[in-house]
C-alpha positions as CSV (number, residue, x, y, z in Angstrom):
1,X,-43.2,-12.6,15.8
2,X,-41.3,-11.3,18.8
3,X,-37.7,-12.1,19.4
4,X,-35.4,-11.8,22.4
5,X,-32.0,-11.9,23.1
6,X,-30.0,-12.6,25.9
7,X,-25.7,-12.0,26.8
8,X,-24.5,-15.4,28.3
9,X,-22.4,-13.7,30.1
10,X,-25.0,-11.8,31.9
11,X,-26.7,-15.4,33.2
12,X,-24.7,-16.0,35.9
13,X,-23.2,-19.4,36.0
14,X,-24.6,-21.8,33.7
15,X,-24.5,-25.9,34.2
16,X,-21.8,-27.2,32.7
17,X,-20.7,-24.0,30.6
18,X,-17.3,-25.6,29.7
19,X,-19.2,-27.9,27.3
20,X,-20.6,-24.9,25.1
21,X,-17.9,-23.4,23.6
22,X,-18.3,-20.4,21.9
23,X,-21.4,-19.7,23.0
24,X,-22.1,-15.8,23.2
25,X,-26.3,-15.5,22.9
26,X,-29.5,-17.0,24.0
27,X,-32.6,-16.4,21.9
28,X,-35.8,-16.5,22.2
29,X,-38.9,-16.3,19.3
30,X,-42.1,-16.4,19.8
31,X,-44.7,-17.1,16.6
32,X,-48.1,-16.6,17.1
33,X,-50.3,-17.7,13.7
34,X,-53.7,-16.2,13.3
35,X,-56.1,-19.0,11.1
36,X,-59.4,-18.5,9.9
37,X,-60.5,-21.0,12.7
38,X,-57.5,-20.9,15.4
39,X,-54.2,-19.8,16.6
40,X,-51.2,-21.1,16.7
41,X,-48.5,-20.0,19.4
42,X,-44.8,-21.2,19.0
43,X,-41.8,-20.4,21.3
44,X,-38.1,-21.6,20.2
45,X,-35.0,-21.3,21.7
46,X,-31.7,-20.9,19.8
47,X,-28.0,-20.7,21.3
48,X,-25.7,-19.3,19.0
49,X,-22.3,-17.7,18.7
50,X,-23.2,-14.2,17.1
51,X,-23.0,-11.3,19.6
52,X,-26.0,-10.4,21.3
53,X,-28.3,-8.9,19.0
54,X,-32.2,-9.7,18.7
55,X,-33.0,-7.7,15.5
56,X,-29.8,-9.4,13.7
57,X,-30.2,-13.0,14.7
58,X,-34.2,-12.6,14.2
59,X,-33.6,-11.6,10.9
60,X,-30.7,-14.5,10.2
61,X,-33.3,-17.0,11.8
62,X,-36.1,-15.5,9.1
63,X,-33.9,-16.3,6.5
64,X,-32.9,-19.6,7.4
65,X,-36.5,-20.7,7.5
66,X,-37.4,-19.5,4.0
67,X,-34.8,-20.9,2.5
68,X,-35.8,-24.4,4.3
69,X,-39.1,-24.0,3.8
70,X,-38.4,-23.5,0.3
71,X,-36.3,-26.2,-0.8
72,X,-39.0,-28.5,1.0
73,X,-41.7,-27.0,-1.4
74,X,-39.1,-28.2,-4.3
75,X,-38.3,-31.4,-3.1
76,X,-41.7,-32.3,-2.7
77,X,-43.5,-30.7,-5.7
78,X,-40.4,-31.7,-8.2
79,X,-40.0,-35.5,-6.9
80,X,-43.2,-36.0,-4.2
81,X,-40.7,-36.8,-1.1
82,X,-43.2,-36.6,1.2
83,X,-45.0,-39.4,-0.8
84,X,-41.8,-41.5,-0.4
85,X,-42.2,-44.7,1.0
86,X,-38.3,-45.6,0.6
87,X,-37.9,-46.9,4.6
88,X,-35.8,-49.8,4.3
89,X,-32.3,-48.9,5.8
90,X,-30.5,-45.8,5.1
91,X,-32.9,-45.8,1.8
92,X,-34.5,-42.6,2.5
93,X,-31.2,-40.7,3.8
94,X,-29.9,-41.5,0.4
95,X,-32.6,-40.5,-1.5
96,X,-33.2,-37.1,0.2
97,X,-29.4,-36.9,-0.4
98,X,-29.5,-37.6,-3.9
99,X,-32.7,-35.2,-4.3
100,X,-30.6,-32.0,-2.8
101,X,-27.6,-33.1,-5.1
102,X,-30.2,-33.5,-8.0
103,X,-31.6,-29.9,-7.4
104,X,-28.2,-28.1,-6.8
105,X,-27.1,-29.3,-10.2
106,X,-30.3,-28.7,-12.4
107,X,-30.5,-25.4,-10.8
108,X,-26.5,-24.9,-11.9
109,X,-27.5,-25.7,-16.3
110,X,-29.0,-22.7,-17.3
111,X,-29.3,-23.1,-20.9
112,X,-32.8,-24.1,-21.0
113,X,-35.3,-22.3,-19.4
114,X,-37.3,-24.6,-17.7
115,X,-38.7,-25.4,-14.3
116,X,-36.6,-27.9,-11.9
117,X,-39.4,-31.0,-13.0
118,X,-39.0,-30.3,-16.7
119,X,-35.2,-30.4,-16.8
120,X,-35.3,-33.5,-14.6
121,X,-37.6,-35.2,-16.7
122,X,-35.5,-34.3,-20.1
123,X,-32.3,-35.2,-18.8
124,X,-33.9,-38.6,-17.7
125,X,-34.9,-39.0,-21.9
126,X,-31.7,-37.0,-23.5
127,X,-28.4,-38.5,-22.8
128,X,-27.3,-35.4,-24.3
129,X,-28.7,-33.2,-22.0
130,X,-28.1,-35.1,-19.2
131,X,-24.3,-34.6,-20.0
132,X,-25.2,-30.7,-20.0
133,X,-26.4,-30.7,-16.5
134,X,-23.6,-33.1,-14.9
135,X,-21.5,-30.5,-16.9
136,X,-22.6,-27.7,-15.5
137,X,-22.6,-28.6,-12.1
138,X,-19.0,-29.9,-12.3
139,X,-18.6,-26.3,-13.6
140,X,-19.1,-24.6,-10.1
């Protein structure tokens, strides 16, 4: 991975600059992903506000895809969303929705120790416990 960093201010005149304020860096980042039978090469470009610093923002951008990549993992392991066939309207905007909300709070009830699926799956057969979690996500 290889990631570079450029001052807007050292571009020259940009088209229409007026309509990006804020803007302070342009980056670059370059992926290359070595399979057993090929190799992948991505390049994507990122305009952001934080001063010009590659190593920074390289790091910031590593982070951010983690975290996304790992929530995806979740949402699709815990409740199959890329199996979803909701389509009809904004059906599957509210159910990714609802998902995110669902995670954030069974994540929040810590006084079982159980995965995200297993909590889920109790509070959908405990009335109880279902009070718990709503409870403890209210809490934060």
């Amino acid at each position: 991975r290889q990631v570079w960093a450029v001052p807007v201010a050292s571009m020259g005149c940009l088209h229409q600059i007026e309509q990006w304020v804020g803007l302070k860096t342009i980056v670059m980042v370059k992926r290359v992903r070595h399979l057993w039978n090929k190799t992948t090469r991505e390049v994507m470009v990122y305009l952001t506000s934080l001063p010009c610093d590659a190593a920074v923002i390289g790091r910031a951008i590593r982070t951010h895809w983690g975290i996304e990549n790992q929530l995806h993992w979740v949402l699709d392991v815990t409740w199959g969303e890329d199996k979803s066939r909701i389509r009809r309207g904004h059906g599957g905007e509210n159910m990714a929705l609802l998902r995110r909300l669902a995670i954030g709070v069974l994540d929040q009830e810590t006084s079982k120790k159980r995965s995200l699926k297993q909590k889920a799956k109790r509070a959908s057969m405990s009335p109880d416990y279902m009070l718990t979690v709503l409870a403890a996500g209210l809490a934060t």
